[in-house]
C-alpha positions in Angstrom: 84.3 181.0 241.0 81.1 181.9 238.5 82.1 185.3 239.4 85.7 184.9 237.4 84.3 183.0 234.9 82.0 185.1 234.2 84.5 188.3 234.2 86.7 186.0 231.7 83.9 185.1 229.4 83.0 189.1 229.3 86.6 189.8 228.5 87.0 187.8 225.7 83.7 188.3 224.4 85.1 192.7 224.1 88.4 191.4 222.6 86.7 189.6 219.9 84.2 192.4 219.3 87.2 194.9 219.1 89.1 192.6 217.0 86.3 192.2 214.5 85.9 196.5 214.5 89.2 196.6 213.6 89.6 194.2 210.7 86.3 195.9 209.7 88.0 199.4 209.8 91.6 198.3 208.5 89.1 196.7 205.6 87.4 199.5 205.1 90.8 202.0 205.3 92.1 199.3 202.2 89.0 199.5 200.2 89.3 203.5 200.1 93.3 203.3 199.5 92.4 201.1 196.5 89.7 202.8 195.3 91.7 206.5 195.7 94.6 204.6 193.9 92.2 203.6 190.8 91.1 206.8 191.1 94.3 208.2 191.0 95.6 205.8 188.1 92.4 206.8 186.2 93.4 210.7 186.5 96.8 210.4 186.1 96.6 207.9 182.5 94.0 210.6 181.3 96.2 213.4 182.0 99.6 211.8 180.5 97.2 210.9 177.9 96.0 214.4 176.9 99.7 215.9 177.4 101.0 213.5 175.3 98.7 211.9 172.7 96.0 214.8 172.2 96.1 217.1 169.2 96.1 220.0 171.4 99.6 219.5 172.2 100.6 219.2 168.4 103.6 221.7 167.3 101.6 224.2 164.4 103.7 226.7 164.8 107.7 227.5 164.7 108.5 231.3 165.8 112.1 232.1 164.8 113.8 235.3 165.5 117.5 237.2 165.3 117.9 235.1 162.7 120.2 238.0 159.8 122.1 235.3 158.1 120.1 232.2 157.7 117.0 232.4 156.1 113.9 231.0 157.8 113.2 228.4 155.7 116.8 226.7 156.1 116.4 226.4 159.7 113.2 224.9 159.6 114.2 222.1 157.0 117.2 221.7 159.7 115.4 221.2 162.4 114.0 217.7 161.4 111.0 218.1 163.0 108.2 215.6 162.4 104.7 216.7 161.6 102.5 217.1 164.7 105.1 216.8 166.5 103.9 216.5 170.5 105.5 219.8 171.8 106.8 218.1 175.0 108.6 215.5 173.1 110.5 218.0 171.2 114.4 217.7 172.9 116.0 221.0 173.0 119.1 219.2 172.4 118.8 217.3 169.3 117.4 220.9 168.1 121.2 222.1 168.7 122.6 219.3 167.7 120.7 219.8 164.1 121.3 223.5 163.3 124.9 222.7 164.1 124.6 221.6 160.2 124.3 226.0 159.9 127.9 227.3 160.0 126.3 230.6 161.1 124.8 230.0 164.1 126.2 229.7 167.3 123.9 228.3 169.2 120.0 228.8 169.8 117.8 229.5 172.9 114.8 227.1 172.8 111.3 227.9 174.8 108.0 226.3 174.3 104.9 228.4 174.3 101.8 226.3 175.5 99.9 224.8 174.0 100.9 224.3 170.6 104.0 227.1 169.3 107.8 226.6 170.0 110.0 229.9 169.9 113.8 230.0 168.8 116.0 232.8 169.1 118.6 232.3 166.9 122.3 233.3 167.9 124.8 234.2 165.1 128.2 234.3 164.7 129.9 237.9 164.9 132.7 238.6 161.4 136.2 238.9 162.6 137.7 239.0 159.3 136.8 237.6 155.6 138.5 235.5 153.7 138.3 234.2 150.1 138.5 230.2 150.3 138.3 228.2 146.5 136.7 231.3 145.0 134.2 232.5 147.7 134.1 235.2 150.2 133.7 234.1 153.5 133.4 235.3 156.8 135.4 234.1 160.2 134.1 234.7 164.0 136.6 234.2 166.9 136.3 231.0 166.9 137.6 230.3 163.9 134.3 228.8 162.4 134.1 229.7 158.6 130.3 230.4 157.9 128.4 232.4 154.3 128.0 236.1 155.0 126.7 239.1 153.0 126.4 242.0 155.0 128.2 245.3 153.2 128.1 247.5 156.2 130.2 245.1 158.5 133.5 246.8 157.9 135.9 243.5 159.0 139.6 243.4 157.6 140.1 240.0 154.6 142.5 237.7 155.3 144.9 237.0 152.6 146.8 233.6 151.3 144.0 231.3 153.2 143.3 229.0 150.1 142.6 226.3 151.2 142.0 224.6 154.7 145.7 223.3 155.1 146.4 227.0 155.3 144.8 226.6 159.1 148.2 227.7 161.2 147.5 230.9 159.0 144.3 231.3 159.9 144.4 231.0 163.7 147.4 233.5 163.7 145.6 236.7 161.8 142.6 235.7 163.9 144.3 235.6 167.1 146.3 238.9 166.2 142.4 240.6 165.5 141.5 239.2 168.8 144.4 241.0 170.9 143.1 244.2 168.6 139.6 243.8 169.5 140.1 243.1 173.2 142.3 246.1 173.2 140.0 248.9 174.1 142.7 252.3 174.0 143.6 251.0 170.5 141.8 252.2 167.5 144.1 250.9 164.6 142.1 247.8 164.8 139.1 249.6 162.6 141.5 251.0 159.9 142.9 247.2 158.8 141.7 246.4 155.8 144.0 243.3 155.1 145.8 241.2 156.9 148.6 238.7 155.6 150.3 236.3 157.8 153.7 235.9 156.2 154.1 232.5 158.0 152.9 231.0 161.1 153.8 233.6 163.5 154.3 237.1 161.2 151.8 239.5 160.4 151.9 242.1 158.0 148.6 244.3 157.4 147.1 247.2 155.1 145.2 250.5 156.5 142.3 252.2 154.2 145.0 255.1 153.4 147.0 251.9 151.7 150.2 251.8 154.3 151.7 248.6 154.6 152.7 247.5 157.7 155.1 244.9 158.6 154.1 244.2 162.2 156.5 241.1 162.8 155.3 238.7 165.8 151.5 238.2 166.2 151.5 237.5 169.9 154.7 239.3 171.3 154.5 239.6 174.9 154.8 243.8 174.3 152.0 243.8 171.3 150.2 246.7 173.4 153.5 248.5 173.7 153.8 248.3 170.3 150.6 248.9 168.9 150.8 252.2 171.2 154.2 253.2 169.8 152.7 252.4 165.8 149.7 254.7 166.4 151.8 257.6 167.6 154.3 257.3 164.7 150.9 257.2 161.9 149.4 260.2 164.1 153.1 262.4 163.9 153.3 261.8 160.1 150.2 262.1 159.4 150.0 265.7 161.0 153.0 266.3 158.6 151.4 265.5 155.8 153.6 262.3 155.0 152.3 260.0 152.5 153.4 256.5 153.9 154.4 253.5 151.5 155.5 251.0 154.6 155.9 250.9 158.4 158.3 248.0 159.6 157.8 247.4 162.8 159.7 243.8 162.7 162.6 245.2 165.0 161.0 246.8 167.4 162.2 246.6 170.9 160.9 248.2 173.8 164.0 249.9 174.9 165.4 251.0 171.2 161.8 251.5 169.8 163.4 251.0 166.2 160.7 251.5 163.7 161.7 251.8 159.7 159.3 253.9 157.9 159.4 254.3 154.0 157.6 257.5 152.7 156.1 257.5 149.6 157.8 259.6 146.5 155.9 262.8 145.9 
């Protein structure tokens, strides 16, 4: 009987001494994930810190580049950039959203260059055509976007009659006309345009740099590369002979008849 008492009193005595190593070492365990935590904390407020709040993260300098049309200067003042600016905190997208206010640019690709410098390649509209609108030369992209643009050697055809921006309709049909030209690549008339006229919302009549006038009819006819092949070989036979052209109406033409009026000039 002392025997199991004894045995009992032994056994509880271990679990107790167990159970008081183990709070000791779940304690212990605590007081080190605490103190790595504050540690942690500590570091990681320091670090946020310093990205965010130290002057070595202030924007000093802007690089800009590609830029041919827009100065420099005018991109900066659109950018709305505040002084020392954090150069993590600068959004790439309110930086698009800005030089949108720039009719020439497209768009812009954004990097930042640690620690202190952010980088803008500027992309700009291509000239599909001029145009004169109240007064002013201007240039049109594919897009339709109307945008300032002095640039002598860019040989682009000038859209006639767009005076004002009610004369829109016009607009998209010349533009969409220069389009099929540009995207065809065995055509070469495209580079001798020199003006374009859409008679109305659907017609297109044009100038070469010899001065012929032709009246090309519908803009978007579902043969316009039949067409445009049949028009260059009719400009090459006369040309070989010589003729001096006044006017090529091309307004009837049919794929089938191939009826094409020509007016020669007077000699």
């Amino acid at each position: 009987m002392k025997k199991r008492k004894k045995q009992k009193v032994n056994v509880r005595s271990k679990f107790k001494k167990l159970r008081k190593e183990k709070i000791k070492e779940v304690s212990k365990h605590s007081l080190n994930l605490i103190t790595a935590s504050l540690i942690g904390g500590v570091i990681i407020f320091n670090v946020y810190h310093f990205l965010f709040f130290s002057s070595f993260f202030q924007l000093k300098q802007i690089k800009i580049s590609d830029n041919e049309i827009s100065s420099e200067i005018k991109i900066k003042e659109f950018l709305k950039l505040r002084k020392n600016e954090n150069i993590f905190l600068v959004r790439k997208e309110r930086i698009k959203e800005n030089l949108k206010g720039i009719p020439s640019i497209e768009t812009v690709i954004i990097r930042r260059k640690i620690p202190d410098t952010l980088c803008l390649k500027i992309i700009e509209r291509t000239p599909i055509a001029y145009c004169r609108i109240n007064g002013q030369l201007k240039a049109i992209d594919r897009e339709g976007a109307v945008f300032n643009y002095k640039n002598s050697e860019k040989k682009v055809p000038v859209i006639l009659g767009l005076i004002q921006d009610k004369e829109e309709e016009k607009k998209k049909t010349a533009i969409k006309f220069l389009q099929l030209l540009e995207n065809n690549g065995r055509c070469s008339i495209g580079k001798e345009i020199v003006k374009i006229g859409p008679k109305d919302f659907s017609k297109i009549v044009f100038w070469l740099r010899d001065g012929t006038k032709v009246f090309f009819g519908r803009a978007t006819s579902p043969n316009i590369n039949l067409k445009l092949t049949y028009l260059e070989k009719v400009l090459a036979d006369l040309k070989s002979k010589e003729k001096k052209i006044d006017y090529v109406n091309m307004q009837y033409f049919s794929p089938d008849m191939g009826k094409v009026i020509v007016k020669l000039c007077k000699t």
